[in-house]
C-alpha positions as CSV (number, residue, x, y, z in Angstrom):
1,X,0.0,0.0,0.0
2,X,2.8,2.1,0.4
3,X,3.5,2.3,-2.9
4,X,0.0,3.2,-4.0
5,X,0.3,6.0,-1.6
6,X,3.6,7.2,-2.9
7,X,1.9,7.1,-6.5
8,X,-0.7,8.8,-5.2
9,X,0.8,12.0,-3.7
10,X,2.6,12.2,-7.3
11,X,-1.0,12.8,-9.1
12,X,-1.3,16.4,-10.7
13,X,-2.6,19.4,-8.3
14,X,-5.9,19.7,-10.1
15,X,-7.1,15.9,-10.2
16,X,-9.2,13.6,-7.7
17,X,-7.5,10.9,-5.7
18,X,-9.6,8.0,-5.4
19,X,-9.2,5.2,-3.1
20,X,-11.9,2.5,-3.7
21,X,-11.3,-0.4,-0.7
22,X,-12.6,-3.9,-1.4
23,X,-13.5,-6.4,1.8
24,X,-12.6,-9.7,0.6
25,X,-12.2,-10.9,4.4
26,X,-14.5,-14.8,5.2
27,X,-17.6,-12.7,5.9
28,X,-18.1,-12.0,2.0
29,X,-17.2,-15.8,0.9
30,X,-20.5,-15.7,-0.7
31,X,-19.9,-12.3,-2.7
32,X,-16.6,-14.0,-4.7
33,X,-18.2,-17.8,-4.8
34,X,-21.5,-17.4,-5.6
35,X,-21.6,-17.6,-9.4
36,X,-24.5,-15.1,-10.0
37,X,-22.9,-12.5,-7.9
38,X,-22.5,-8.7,-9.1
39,X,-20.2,-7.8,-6.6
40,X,-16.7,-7.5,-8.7
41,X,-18.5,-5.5,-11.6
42,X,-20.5,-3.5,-9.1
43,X,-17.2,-2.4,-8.4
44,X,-15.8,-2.1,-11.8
45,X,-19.0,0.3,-12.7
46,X,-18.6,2.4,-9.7
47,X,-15.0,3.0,-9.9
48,X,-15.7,3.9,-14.1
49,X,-18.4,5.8,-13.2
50,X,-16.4,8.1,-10.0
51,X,-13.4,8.5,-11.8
52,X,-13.0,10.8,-14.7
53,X,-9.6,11.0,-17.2
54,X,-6.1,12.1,-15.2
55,X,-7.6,11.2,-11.6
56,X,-5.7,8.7,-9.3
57,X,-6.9,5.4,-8.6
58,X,-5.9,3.3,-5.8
59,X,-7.6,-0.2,-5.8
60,X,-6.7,-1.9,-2.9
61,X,-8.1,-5.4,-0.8
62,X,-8.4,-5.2,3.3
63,X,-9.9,-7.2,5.6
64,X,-7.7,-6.8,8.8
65,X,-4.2,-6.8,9.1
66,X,-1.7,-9.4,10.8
67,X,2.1,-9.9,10.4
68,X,2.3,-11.7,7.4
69,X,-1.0,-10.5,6.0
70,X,-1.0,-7.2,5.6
71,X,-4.0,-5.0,5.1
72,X,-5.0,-3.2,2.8
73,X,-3.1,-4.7,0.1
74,X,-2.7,-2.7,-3.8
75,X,-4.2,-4.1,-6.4
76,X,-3.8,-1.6,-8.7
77,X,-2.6,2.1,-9.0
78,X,-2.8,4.4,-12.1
79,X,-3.9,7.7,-13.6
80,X,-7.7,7.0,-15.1
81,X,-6.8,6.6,-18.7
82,X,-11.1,6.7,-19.6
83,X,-10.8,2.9,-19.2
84,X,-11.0,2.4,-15.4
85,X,-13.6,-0.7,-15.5
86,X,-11.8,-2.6,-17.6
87,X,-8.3,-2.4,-15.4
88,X,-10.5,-2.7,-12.4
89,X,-12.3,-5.7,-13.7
90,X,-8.8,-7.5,-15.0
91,X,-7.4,-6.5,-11.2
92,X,-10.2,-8.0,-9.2
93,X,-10.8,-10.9,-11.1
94,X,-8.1,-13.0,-9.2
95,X,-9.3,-12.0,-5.3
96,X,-10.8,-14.2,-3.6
97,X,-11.9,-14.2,0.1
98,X,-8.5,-14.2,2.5
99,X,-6.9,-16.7,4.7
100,X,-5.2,-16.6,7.7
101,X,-1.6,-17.1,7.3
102,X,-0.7,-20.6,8.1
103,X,-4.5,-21.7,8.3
104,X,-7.6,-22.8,6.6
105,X,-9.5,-20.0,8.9
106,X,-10.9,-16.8,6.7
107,X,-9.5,-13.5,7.5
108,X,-11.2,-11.4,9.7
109,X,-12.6,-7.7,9.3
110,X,-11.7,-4.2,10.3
111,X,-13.3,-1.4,9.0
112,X,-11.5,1.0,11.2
113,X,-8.2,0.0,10.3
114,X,-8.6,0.1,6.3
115,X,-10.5,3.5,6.0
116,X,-8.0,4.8,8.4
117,X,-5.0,3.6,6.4
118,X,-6.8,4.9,3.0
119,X,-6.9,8.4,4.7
120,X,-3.5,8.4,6.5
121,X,-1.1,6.2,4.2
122,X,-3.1,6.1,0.6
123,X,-3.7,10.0,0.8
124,X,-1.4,11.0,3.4
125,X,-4.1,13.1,5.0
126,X,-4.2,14.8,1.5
127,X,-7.9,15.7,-0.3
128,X,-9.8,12.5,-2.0
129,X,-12.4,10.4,-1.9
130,X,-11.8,6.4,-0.2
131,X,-14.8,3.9,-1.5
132,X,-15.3,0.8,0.7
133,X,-17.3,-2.0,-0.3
134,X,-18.3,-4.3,2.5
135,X,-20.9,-6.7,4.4
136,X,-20.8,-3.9,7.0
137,X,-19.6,-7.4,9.1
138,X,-16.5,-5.6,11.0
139,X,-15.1,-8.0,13.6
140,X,-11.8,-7.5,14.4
141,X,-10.2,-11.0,15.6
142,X,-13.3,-12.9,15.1
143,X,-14.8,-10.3,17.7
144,X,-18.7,-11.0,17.8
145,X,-19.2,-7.7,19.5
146,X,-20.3,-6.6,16.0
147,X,-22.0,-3.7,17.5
148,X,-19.4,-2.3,19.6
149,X,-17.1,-2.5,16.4
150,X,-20.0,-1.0,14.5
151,X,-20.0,1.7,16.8
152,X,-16.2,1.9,16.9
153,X,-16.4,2.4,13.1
154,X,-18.6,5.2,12.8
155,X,-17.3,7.0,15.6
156,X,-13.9,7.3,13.4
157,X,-16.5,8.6,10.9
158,X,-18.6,11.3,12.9
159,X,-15.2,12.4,15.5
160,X,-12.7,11.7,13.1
161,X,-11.9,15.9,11.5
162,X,-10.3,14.2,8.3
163,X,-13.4,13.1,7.0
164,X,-15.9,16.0,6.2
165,X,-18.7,13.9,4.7
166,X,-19.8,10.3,4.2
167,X,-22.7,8.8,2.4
168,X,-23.6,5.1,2.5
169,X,-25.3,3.1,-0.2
170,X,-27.0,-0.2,1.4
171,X,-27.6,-2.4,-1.8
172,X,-29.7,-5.4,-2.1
173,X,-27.5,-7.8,-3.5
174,X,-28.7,-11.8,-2.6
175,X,-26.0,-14.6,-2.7
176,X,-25.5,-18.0,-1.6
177,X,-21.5,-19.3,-0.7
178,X,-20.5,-22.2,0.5
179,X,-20.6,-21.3,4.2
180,X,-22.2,-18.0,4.4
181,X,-25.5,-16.4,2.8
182,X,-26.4,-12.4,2.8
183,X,-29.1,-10.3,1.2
184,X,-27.1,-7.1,0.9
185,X,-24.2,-4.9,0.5
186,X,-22.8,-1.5,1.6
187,X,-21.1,1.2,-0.5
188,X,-19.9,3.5,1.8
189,X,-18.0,6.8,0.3
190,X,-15.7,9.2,3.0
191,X,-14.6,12.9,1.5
192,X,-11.1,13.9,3.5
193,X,-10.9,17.6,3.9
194,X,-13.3,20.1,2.1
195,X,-11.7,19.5,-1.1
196,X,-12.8,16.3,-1.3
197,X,-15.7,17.0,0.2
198,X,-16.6,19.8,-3.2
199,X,-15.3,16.8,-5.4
200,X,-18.0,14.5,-4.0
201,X,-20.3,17.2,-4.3
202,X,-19.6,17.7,-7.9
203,X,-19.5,14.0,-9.0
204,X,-23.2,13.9,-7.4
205,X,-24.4,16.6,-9.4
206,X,-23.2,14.9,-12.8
207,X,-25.4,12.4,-12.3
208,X,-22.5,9.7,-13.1
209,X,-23.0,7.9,-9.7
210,X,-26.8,8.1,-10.3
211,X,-26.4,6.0,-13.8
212,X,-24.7,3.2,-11.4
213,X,-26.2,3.1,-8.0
214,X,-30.1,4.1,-7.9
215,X,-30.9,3.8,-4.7
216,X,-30.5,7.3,-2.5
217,X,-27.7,8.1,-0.4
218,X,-28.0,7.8,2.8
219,X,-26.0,10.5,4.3
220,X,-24.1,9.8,7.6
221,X,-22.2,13.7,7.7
222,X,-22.7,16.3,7.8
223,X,-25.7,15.9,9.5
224,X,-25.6,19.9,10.8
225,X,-25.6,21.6,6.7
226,X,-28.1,21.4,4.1
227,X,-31.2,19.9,6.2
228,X,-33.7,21.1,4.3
229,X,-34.3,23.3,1.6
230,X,-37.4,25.7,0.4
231,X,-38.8,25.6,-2.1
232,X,-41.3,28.8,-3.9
233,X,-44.9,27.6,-4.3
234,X,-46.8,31.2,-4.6
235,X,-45.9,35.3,-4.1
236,X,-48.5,37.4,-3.1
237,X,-49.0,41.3,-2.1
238,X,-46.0,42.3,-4.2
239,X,-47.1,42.9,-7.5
240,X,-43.9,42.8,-10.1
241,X,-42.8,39.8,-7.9
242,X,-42.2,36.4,-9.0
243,X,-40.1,33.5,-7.4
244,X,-38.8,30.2,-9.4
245,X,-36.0,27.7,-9.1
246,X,-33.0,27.2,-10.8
247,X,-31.8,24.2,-12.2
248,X,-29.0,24.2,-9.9
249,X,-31.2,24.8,-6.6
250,X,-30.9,28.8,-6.5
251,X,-34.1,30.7,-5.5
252,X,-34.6,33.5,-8.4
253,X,-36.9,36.3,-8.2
254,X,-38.0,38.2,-10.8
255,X,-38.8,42.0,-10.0
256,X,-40.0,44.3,-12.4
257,X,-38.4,47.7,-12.8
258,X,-41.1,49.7,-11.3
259,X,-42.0,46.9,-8.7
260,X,-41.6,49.3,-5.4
261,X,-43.4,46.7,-2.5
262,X,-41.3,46.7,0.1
263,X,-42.1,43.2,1.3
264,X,-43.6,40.2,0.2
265,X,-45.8,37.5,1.1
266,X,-44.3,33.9,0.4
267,X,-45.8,30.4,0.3
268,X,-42.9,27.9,0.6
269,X,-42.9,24.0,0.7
270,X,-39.8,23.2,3.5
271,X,-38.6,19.9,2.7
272,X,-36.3,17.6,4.6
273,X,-33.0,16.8,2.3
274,X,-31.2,14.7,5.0
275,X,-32.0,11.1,4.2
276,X,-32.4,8.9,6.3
277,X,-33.7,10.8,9.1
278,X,-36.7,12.1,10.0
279,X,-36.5,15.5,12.0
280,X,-38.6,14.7,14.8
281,X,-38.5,18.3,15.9
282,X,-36.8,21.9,15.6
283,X,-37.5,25.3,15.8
284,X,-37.3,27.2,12.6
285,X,-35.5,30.6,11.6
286,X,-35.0,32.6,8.4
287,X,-32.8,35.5,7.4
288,X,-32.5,37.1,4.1
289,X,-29.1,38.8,3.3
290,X,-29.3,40.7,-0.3
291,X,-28.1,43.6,-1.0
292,X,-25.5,44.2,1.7
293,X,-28.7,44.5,3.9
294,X,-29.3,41.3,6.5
295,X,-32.9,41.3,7.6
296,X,-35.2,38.3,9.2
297,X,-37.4,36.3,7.3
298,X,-40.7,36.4,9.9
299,X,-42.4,32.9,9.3
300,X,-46.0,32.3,9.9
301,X,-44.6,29.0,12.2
302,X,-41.4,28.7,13.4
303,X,-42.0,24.9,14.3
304,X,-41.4,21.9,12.7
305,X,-42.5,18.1,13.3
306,X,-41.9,14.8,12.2
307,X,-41.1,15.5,8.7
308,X,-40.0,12.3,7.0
309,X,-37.3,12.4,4.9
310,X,-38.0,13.9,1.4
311,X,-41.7,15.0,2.6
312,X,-42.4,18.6,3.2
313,X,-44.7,21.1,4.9
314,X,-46.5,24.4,3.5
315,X,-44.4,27.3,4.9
316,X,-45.9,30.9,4.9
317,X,-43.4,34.2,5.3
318,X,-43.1,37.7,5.1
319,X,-39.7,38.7,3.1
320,X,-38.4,42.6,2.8
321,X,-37.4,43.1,-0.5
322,X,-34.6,45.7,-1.5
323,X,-36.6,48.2,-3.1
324,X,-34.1,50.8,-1.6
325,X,-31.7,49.0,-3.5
326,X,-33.2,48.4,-6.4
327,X,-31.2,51.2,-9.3
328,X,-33.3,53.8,-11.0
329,X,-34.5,53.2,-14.3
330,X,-32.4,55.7,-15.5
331,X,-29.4,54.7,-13.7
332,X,-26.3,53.4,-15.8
333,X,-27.3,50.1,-14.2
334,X,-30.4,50.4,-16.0
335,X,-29.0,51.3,-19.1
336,X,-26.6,48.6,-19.2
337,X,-29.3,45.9,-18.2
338,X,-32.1,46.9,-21.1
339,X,-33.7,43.9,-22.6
340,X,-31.7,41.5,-19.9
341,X,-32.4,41.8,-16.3
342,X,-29.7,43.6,-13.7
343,X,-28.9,41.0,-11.0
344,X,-28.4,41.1,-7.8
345,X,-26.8,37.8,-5.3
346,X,-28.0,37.1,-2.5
347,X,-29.1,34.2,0.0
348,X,-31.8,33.0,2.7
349,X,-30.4,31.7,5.7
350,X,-32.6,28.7,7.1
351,X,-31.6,27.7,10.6
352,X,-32.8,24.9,12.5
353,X,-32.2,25.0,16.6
354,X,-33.3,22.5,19.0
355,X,-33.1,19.7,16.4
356,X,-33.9,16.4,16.8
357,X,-33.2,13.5,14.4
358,X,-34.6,10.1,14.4
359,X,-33.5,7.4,11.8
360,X,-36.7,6.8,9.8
361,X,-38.8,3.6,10.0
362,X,-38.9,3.3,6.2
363,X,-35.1,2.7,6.5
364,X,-34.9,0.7,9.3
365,X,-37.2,-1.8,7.9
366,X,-34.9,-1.8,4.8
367,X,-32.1,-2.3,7.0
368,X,-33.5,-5.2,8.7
369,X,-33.9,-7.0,5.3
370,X,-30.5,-6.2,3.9
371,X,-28.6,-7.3,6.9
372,X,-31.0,-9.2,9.2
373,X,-29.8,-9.6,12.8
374,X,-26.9,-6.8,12.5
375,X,-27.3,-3.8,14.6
376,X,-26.3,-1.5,11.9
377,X,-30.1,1.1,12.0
378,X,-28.8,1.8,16.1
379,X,-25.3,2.7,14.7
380,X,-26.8,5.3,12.2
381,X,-28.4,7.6,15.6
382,X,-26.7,11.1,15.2
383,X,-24.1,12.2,17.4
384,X,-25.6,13.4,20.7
385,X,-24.0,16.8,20.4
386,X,-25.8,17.9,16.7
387,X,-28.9,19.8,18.2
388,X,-29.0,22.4,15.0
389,X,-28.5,22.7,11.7
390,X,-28.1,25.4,9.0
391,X,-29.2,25.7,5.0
392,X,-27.9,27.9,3.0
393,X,-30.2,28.9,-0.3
394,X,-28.7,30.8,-2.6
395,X,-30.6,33.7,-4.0
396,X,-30.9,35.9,-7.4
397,X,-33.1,39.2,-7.6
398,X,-32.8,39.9,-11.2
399,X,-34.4,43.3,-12.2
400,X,-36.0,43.3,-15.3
401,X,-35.8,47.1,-16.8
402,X,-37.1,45.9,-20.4
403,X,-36.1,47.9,-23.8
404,X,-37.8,51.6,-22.7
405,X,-34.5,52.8,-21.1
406,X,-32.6,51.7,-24.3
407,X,-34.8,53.0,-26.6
408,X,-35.0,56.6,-25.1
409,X,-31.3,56.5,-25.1
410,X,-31.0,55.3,-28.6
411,X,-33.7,58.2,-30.1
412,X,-31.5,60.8,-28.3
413,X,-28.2,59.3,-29.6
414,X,-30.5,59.5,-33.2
415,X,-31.3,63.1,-32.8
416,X,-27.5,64.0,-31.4
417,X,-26.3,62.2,-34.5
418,X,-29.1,64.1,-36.6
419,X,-28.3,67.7,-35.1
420,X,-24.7,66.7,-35.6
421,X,-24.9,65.7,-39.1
422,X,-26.9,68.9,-39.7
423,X,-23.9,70.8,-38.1
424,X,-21.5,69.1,-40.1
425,X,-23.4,69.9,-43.3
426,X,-23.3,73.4,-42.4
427,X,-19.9,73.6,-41.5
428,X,-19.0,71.5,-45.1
429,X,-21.8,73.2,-47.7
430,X,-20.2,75.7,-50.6
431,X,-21.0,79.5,-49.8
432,X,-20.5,82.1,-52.2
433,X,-19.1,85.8,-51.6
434,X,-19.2,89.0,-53.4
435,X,-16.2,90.9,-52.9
436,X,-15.2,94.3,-54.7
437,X,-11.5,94.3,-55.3
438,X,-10.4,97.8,-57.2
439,X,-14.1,98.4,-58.0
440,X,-14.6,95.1,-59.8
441,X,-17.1,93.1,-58.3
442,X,-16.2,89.4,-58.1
443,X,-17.9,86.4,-56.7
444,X,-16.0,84.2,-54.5
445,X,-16.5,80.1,-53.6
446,X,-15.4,79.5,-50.2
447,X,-16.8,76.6,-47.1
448,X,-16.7,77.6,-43.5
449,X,-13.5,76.9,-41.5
450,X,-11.2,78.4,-44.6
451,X,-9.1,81.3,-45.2
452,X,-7.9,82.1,-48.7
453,X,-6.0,85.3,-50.4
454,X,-7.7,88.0,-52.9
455,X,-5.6,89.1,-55.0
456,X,-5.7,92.6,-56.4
457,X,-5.5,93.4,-60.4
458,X,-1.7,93.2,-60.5
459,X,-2.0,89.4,-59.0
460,X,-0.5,91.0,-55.3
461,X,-2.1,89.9,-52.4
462,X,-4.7,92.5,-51.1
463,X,-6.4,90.7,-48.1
464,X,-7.7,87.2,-46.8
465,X,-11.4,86.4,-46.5
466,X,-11.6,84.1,-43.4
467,X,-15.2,82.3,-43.2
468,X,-17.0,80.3,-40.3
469,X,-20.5,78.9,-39.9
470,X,-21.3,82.7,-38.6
471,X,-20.2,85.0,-42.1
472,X,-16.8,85.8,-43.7
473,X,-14.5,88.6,-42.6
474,X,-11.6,90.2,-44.7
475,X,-8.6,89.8,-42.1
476,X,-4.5,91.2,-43.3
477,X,-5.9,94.1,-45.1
478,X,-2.9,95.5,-46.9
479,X,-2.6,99.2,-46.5
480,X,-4.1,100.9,-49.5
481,X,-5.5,98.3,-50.8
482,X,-9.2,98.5,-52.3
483,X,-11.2,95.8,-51.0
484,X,-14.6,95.3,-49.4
485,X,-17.3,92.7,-49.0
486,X,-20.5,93.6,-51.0
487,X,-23.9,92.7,-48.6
């Protein structure tokens, strides 16, 4: 493993290190014998699937380590070339379940030890994401205390400051080995540092995993971020006022340019985003910051009760909106924005206090049919000391001036342009003077802005006529000479 981790920490600045941890310990003899088993390209897809061109790929075995057995053992380490199942199929299709050295007896299982190793050795405490597929059976030294270890395991998770956030992915997955049966299968997935915790947040968001595993997350942490989320359902007493979603989760909201309301009446659905758990209770709170200005959301009821996971519950506010913000229509803002919309970033601050988690009954039940008689539901109960919880929805105003500030602009630029072609046409036209040089008259072509001589009858300069937009003027008269203009 060593090695691996050595490769590792020589992987380019700007990819993912991945770490994917296989159990191949006695407890999952029927995962490699049974022949109908998906377990090995379960693993292949996931691993194609996580990691994209130029990341680092550790694929490693563990179930626990002894003196001659260490554990986790390498597999395979490379840079993801765009044909990661392939290499992770050829790698795993030799492991089978472990021995203990100089016996017939299976290896045993610790979970502890092999996320701990991915995180320490594999990534040297570096950002990534470690993978670890298992029977959730951790038992250290044939320990039957599978509980305790259980507990053990997830306290590394929930204390443990490497690991930001971890999601778990119980499987069905039914096989029959030689000696041991089991009905399902844990994916568990661990981001070390916040890094890896945006990674994991941006290969959920592609959708990749999705394609793979359909089943929903089941988040183990953060359980104190992103609880719930709101969502717009109806805006009332603010007319110019209209809220949507974005793709991406952001609240918008649409203000016209003359909207001047200076608050609004929201209808909201709150939904619970924290699967598995059911919030059993918590006192809700709301703040809007927009505009540089922070003001509270007031909420028709600032309690909330059993919501299940994924269900949610009509929520009624009162928002200020920043009409005192808000640029003049004929403000360069306004200008600029014609015929798009002038935005403005912002965000509504949901905060949960006095919070109270319960692992759902739906799950539990599931649990119990993956992995009957293992104590696993009691090892998913939060940690005692998460009594709150905080959401942060991004917001949008976008002010929508439409084309009337453009087009005033645009007819005054037309009739600058007009008055100055005018001028121009003044200043350029052909005018004609009448001069009389010795008492001849003559007629003279001249344009504004030009000064020419006039000569008398013996060819010697007499004067110059200088001419602007205003007349013409004789200017360097020379003494004695005989010239005049003739009105």
């Amino acid at each position: 493993m060593l090695l691996a981790a050595s490769w590792l920490l020589a992987a380019p600045a700007w990819a993912v290190s991945h770490v994917f941890l296989v159990q191949n310990s006695g407890w999952m003899e029927p995962f490699y014998t049974d022949p109908n088993s998906q377990f090995k390209p379960l693993v292949a897809a996931v691993a194609n699937a996580a990691v994209a061109p130029g990341d680092a790929l550790v694929l490693a075995a563990f179930n626990q380590s002894l003196p001659d057995a260490p554990s986790p053992r390498a597999l395979l380490a490379r840079r993801a070339d765009g044909d990661t199942g392939r290499a992770v199929r050829a790698a795993l299709q030799p492991l089978e379940p472990a021995r203990k050295p100089g016996s017939k007896a299976y290896a045993d299982t610790d979970l502890s030890e092999a996320v701990g190793s991915a995180v320490r050795t594999a990534l040297h405490g570096r950002p990534g994401l470690v993978w670890v597929f298992t029977n959730n059976r951790n038992s250290p030294n044939n320990d039957q205390a599978t509980a305790r270890r259980n507990r053990e395991f997830y306290q590394l998770i929930h204390q443990g400051g490497d690991i930001r956030m971890a999601l778990a992915y119980p499987l069905r997955m039914p096989v029959q080995g030689g000696v041991y049966k089991a009905n399902g299968l844990m994916v568990y997935v661990f981001a070390v540092g916040e890094e890896g915790a945006r990674d994991l947040k941006a290969l959920l968001a592609s959708g990749r995993i999705g394609k793979v595993i359909t089943e929903p997350a089941a988040r183990l942490k953060p359980l104190d971020r992103d609880t719930v989320r709101l969502l717009p359902v109806r805006v009332s007493e603010a007319p110019g006022v209209g809220f949507s979603m974005a793709p991406n989760g952001a609240l918008l909201a649409d203000v016209d340019s003359d909207a001047r309301s200076p608050a609004a009446r929201i209808d909201w659905q709150l939904e619970n985003t924290i699967y598995p758990y059911t919030i059993a209770a918590a006192r809700v709170t709301a703040r809007s910051l927009l505009a540089r200005e922070d003001r509270p959301v007031v909420l028709a009821k600032d309690q909330v009760a059993r919501l299940a996971p994924g269900s949610a519950v009509p929520l009624s506010s009162t928002m200020q909106l920043p009409v005192a913000q808000l640029p003049s229509v004929w403000s360069l803002q306004a200008f600029k924005s014609a015929g798009s919309a002038y935005i403005l970033p912002g965000s509504i601050q949901v905060q949960l206090t006095g919070q109270r988690l319960e692992l759902s009954q739906a799950f539990r039940t599931r649990m119990e049919e993956l992995f009957p008689g293992d104590p696993l539901p009691d090892i998913f109960t939060p940690p005692a000391d998460i009594h709150g919880s905080t959401a942060v929805l991004p917001l949008q105003v976008r002010v929508h001036f439409g084309m009337a500030p453009l087009a005033i602009l645009a007819g005054g630029a037309l009739a600058l342009l007009a008055a100055g072609g005018g001028a121009l046409y003044a200043y350029n036209r052909p005018r004609q003077v009448v001069l009389n040089v010795d008492g001849e008259r003559r007629t003279v072509r001249t344009r504004a802005g030009s000064v020419q001589p006039v000569y008398d009858r013996s060819g010697a300069v007499a004067a110059q006529l200088k001419t602007t937009l205003f007349g013409h003027q004789l200017v360097d008269l020379r003494e004695g000479a005989q010239v005049s203009l003739q009105t």
